[in-house]
C-alpha positions as protocol buffer text, in pm:
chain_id: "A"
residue {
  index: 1
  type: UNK
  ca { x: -17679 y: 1620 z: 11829 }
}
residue {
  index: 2
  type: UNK
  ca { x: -17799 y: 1383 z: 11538 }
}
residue {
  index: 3
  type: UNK
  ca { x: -17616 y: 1070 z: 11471 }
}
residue {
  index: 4
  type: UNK
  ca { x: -17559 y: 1000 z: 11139 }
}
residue {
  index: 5
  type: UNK
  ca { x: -17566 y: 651 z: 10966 }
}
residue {
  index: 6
  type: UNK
  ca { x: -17291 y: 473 z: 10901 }
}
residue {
  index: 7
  type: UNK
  ca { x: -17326 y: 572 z: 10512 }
}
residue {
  index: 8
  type: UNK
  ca { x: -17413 y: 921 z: 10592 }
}
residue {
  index: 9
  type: UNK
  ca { x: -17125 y: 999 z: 10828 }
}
residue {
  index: 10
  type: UNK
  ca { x: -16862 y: 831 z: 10576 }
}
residue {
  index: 11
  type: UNK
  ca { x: -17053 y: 1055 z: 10285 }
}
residue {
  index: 12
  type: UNK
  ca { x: -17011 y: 1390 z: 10462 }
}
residue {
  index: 13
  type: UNK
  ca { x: -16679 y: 1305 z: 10527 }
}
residue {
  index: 14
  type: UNK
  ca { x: -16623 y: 1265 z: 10192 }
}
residue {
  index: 15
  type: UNK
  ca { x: -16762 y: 1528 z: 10059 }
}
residue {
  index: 16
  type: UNK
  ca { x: -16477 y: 1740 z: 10222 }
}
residue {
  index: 17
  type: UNK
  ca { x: -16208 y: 1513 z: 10140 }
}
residue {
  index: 18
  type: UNK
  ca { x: -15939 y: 1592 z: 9914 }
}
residue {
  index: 19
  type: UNK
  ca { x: -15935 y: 1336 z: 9673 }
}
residue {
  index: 20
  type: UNK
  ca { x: -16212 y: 1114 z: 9536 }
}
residue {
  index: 21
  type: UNK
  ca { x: -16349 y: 833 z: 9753 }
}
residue {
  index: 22
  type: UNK
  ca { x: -16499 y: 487 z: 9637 }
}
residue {
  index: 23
  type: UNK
  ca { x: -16762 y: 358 z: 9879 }
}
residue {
  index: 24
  type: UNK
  ca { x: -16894 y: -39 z: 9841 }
}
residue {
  index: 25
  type: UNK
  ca { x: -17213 y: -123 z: 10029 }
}
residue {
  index: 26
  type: UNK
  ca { x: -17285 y: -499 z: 10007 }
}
residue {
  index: 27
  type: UNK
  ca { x: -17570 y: -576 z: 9838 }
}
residue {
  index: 28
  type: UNK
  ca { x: -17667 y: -226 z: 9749 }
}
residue {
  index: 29
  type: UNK
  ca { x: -17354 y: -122 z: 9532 }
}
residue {
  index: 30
  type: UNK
  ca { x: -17093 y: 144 z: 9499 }
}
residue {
  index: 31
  type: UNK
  ca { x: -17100 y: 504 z: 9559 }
}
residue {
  index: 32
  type: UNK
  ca { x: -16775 y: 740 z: 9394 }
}
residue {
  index: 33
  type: UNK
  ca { x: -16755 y: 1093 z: 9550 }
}
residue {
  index: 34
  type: UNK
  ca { x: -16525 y: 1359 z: 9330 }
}
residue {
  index: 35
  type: UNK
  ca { x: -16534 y: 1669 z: 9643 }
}
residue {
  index: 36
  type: UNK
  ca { x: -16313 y: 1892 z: 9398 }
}
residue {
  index: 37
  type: UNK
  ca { x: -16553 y: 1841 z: 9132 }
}
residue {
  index: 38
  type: UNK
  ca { x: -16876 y: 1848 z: 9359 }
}
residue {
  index: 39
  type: UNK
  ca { x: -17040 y: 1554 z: 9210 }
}
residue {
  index: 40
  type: UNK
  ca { x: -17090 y: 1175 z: 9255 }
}
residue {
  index: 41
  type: UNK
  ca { x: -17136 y: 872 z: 9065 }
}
residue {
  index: 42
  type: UNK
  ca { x: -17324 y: 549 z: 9185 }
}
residue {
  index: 43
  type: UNK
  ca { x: -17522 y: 269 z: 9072 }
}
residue {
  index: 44
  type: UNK
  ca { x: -17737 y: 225 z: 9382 }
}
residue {
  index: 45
  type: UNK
  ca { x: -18070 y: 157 z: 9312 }
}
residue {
  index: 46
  type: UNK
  ca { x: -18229 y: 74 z: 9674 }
}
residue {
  index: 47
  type: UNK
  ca { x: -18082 y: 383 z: 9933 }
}
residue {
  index: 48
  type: UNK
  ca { x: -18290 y: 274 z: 10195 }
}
residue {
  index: 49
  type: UNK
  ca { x: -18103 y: -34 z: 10233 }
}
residue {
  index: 50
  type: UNK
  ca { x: -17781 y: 198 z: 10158 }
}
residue {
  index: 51
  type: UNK
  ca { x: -17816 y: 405 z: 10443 }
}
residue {
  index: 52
  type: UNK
  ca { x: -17938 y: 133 z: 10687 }
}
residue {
  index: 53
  type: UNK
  ca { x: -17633 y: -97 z: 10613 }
}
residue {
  index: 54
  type: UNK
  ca { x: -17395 y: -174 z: 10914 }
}
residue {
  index: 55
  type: UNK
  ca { x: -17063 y: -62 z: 10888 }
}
residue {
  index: 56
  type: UNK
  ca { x: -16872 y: -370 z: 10833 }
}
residue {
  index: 57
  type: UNK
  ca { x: -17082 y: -397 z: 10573 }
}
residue {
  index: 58
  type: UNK
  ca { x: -16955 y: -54 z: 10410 }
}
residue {
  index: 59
  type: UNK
  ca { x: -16556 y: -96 z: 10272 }
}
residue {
  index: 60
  type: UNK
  ca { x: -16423 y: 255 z: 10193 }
}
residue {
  index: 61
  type: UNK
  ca { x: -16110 y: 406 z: 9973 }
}
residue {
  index: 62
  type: UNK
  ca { x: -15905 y: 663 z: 9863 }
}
residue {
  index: 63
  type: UNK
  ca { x: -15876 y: 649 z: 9437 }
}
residue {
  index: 64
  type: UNK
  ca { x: -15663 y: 853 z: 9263 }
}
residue {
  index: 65
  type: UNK
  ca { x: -15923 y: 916 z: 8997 }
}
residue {
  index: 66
  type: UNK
  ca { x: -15914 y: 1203 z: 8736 }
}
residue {
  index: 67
  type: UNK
  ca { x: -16199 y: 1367 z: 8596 }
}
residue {
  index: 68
  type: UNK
  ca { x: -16554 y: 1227 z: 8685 }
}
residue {
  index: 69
  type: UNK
  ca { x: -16753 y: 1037 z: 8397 }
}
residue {
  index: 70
  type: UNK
  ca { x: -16988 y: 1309 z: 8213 }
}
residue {
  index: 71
  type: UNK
  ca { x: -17306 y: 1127 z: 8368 }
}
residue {
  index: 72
  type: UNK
  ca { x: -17189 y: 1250 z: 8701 }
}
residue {
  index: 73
  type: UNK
  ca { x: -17449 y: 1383 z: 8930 }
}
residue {
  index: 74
  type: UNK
  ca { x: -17420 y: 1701 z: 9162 }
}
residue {
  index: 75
  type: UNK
  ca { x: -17299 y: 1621 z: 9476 }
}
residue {
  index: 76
  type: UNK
  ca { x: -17556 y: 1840 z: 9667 }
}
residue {
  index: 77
  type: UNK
  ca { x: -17831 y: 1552 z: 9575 }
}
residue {
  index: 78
  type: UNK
  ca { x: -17590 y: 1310 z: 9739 }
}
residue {
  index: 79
  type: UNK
  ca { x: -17577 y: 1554 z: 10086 }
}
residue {
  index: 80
  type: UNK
  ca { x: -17953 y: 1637 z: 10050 }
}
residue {
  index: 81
  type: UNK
  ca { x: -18055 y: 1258 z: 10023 }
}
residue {
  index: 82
  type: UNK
  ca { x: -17807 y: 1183 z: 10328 }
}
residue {
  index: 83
  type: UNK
  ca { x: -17946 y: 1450 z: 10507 }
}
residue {
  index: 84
  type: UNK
  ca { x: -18291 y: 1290 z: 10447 }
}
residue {
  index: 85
  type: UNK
  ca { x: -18223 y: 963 z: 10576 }
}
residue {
  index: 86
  type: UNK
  ca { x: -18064 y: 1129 z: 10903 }
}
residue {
  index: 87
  type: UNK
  ca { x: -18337 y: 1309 z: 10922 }
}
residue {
  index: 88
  type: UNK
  ca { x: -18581 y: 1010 z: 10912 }
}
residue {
  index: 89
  type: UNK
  ca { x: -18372 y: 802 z: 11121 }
}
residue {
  index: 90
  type: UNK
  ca { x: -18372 y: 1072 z: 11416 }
}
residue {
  index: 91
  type: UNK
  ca { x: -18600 y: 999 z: 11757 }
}
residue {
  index: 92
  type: UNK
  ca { x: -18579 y: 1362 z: 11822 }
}
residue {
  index: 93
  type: UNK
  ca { x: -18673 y: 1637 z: 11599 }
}
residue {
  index: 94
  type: UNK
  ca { x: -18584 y: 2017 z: 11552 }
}
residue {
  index: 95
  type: UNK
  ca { x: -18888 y: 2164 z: 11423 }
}
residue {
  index: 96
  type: UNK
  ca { x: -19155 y: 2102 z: 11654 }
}
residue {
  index: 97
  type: UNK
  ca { x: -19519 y: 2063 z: 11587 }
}
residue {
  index: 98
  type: UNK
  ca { x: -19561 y: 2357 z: 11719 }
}
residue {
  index: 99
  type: UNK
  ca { x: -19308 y: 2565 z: 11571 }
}
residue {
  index: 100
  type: UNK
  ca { x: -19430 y: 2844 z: 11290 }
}
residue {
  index: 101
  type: UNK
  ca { x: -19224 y: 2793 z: 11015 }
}
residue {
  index: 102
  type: UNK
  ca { x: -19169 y: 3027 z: 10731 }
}
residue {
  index: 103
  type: UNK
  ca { x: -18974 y: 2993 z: 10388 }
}
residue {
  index: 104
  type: UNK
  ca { x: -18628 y: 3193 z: 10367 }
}
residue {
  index: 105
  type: UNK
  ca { x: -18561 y: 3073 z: 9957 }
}
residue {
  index: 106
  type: UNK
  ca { x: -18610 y: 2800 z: 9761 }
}
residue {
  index: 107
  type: UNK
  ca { x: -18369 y: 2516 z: 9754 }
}
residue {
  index: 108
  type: UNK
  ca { x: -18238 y: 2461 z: 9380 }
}
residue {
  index: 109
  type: UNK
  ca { x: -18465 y: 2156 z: 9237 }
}
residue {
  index: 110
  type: UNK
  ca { x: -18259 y: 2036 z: 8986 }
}
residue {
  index: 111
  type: UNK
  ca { x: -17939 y: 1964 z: 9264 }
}
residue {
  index: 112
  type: UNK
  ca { x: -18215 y: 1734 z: 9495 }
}
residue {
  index: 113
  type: UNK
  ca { x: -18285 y: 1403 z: 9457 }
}
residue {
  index: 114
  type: UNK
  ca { x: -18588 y: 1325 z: 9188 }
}
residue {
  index: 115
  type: UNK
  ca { x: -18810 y: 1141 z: 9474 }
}
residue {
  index: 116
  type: UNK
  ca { x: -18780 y: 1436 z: 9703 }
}
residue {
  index: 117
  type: UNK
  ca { x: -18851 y: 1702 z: 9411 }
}
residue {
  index: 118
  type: UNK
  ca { x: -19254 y: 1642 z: 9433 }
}
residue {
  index: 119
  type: UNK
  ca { x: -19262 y: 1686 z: 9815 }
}
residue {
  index: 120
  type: UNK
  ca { x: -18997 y: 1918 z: 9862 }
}
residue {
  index: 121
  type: UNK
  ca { x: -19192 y: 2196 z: 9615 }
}
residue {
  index: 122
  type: UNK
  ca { x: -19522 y: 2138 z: 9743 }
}
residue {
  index: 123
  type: UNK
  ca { x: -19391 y: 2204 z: 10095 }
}
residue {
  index: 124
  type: UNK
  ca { x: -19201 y: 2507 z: 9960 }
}
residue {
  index: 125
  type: UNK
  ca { x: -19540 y: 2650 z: 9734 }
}
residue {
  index: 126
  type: UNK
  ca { x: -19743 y: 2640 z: 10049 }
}
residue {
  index: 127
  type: UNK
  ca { x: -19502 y: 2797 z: 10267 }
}
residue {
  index: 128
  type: UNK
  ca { x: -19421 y: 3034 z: 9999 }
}
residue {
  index: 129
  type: UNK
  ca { x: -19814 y: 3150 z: 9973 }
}
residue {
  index: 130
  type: UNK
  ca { x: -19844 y: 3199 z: 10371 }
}
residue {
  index: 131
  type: UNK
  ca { x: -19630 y: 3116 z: 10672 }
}
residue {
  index: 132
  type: UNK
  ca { x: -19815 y: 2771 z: 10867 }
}
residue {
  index: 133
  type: UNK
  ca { x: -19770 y: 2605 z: 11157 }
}
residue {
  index: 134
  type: UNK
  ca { x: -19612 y: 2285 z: 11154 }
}
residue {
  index: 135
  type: UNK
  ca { x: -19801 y: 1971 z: 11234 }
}
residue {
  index: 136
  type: UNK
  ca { x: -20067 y: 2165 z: 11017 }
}
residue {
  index: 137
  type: UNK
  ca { x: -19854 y: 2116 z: 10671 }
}
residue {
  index: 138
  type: UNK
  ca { x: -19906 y: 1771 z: 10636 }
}
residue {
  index: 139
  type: UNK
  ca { x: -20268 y: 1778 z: 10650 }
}
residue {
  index: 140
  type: UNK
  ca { x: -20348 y: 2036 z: 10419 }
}
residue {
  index: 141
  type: UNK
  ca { x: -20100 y: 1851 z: 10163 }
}
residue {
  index: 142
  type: UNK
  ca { x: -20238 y: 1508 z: 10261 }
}
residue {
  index: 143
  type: UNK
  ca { x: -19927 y: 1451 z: 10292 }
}
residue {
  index: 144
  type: UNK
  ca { x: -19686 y: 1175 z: 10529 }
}
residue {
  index: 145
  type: UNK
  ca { x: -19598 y: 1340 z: 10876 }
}
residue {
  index: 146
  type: UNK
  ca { x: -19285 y: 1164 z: 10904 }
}
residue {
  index: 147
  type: UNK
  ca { x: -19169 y: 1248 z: 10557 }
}
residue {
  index: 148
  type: UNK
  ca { x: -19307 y: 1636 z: 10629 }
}
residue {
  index: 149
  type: UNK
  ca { x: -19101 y: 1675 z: 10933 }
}
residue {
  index: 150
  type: UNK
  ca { x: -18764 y: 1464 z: 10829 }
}
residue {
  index: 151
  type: UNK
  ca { x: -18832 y: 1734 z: 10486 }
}
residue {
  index: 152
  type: UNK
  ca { x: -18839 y: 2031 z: 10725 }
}
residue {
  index: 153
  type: UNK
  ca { x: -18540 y: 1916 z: 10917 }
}
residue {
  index: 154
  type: UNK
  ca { x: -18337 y: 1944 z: 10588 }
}
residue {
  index: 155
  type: UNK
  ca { x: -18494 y: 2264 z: 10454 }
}
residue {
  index: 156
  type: UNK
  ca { x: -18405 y: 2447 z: 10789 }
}
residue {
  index: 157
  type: UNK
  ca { x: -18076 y: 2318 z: 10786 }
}
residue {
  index: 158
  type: UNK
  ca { x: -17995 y: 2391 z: 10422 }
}
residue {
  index: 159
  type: UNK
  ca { x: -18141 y: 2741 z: 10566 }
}
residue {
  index: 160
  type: UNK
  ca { x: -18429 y: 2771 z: 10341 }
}
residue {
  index: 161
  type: UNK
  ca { x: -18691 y: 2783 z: 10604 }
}
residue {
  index: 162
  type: UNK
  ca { x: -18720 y: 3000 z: 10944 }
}
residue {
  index: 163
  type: UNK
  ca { x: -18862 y: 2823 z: 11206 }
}
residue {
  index: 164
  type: UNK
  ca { x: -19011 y: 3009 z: 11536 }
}
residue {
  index: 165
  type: UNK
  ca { x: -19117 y: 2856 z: 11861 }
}
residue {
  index: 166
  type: UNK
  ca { x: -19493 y: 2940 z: 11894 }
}
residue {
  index: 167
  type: UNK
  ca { x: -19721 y: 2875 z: 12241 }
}
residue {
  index: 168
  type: UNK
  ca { x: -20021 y: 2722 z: 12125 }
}
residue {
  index: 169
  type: UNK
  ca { x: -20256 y: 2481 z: 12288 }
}
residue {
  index: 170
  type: UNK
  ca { x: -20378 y: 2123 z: 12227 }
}
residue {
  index: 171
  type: UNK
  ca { x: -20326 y: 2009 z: 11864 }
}
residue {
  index: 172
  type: UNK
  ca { x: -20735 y: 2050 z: 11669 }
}
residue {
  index: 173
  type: UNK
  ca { x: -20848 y: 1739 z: 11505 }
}
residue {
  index: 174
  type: UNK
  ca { x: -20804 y: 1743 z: 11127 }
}
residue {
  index: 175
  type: UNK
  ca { x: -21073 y: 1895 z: 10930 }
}
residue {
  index: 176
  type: UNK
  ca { x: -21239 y: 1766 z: 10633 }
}
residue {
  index: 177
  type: UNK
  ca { x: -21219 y: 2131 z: 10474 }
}
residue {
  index: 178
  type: UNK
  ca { x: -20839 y: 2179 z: 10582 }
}
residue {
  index: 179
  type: UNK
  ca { x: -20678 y: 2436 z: 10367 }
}
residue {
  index: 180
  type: UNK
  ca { x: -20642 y: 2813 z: 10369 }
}
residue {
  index: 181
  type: UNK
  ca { x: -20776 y: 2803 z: 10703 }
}
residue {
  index: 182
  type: UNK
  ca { x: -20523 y: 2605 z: 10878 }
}
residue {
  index: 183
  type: UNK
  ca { x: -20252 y: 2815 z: 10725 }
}
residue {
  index: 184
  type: UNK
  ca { x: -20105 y: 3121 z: 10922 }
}
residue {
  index: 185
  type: UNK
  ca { x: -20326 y: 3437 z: 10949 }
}
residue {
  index: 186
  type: UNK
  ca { x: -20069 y: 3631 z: 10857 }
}
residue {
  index: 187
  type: UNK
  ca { x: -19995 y: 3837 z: 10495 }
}
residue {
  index: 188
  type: UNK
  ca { x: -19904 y: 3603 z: 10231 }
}
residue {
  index: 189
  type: UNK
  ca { x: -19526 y: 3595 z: 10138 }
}
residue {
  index: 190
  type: UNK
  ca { x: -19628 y: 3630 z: 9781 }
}
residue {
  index: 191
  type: UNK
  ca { x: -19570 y: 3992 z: 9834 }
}
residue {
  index: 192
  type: UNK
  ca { x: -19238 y: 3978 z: 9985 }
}
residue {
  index: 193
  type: UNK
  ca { x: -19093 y: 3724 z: 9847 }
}
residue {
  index: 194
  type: UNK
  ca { x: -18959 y: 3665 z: 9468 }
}
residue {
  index: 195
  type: UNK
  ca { x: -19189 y: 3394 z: 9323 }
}
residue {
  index: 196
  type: UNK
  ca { x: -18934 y: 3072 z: 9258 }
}
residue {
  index: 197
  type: UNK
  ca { x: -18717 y: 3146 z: 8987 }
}
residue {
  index: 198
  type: UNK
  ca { x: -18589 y: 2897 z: 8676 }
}
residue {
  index: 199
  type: UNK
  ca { x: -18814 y: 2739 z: 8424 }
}
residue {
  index: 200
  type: UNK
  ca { x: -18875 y: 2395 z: 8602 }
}
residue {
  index: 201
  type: UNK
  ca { x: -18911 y: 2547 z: 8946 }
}
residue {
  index: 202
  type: UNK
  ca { x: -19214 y: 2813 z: 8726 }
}
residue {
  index: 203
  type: UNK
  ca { x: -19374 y: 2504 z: 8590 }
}
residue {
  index: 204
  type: UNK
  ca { x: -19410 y: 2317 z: 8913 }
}
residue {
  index: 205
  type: UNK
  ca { x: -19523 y: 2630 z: 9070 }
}
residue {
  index: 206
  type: UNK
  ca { x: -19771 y: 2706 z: 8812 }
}
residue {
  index: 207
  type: UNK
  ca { x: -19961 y: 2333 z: 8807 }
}
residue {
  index: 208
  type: UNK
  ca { x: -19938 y: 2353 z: 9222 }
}
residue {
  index: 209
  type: UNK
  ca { x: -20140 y: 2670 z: 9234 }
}
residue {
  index: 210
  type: UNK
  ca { x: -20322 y: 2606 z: 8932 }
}
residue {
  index: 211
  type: UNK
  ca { x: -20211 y: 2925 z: 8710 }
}
């Protein structure tokens, strides 16, 4: 079972409340959860820091706020970017190196977080051409392995990826021509699967496969 950081565990806790929460980190700011209304409200700049905080250093309450503010953001962001962190923070991980992983449906870009969009659609794109195994999706992105796997944690737990326990033998050193290659031999998903729907989801698609 994961732990969850101090922030994190109050956050999901939150979330299911029944009436809105005010959070105050020191030295980070304030997070305001409205779980009827599914969104949140913060000025937290630095969510490393958030979600590393110790817990004295977190001061939590009930408010008997009405309607959110009209900037409010979607609270799914907020339980994505928690999810992240957990993720991150974890010494053990679910989707093994190993593991042949496959993409169920896209997650809905504009409820993530903006610094996960980027990674978060190139992941999905290349799983969405052709299934690949994991320790092999960071390379042919060029991408950070930590980041990659703490990314696939969340996907699969969202349920937007399958993930399959595969018997293969000793990892292969990276190749300098790592691309199609390293990618699952199997039919692409193109043909199975509806290409990601929504205009901003289309663009990124288009510019990460080049049509």
């Amino acid at each position: 079972m994961k732990t969850r950081s101090p922030l994190s565990n109050a956050l999901h806790q939150a979330a299911n409340h029944a009436v809105p929460s005010l959070f105050q980190i020191d030295g980070c700011g304030s997070v305001s959860v409205y779980p009827e209304q599914r969104c949140y409200v913060t000025d937290i700049q630095n969510w490393d820091a958030a979600y590393q905080s110790h817990p004295e250093r977190i001061t939590i309450k009930s408010v008997a706020w009405g309607q959110p503010p009209s900037g409010a953001l979607p609270l799914m962001e907020l339980q994505w970017r928690a999810a992240y962190h957990c993720a991150l923070q974890s010494q053990q991980s679910e989707v093994e190196v190993n593991d042949l992983i496959r993409l169920r449906s896209w997650p809905n870009l504009t409820r993530l977080p903006i610094e996960l969009v980027a990674p978060v659609t190139q992941i999905c794109a290349l799983l969405w051409r052709k299934p690949a195994v994991g320790y092999l999706i960071p390379r042919v992105l060029d991408a950070d392995a930590t980041q990659v796997r703490a990314l696939l944690e969340v996907l699969q737990g969202f349920g937007h990826i399958k993930v399959s326990r595969t018997v293969l033998g000793p990892q292969p050193a990276a190749s300098p021509d790592a691309g199609e290659s390293l990618l699952d031999t199997g039919d692409s998903q193109g043909d199975h699967m509806a290409q990601p729907a929504g205009t901003l989801v289309g663009k990124l698609w288009r510019r990460l496969v080049g049509h």
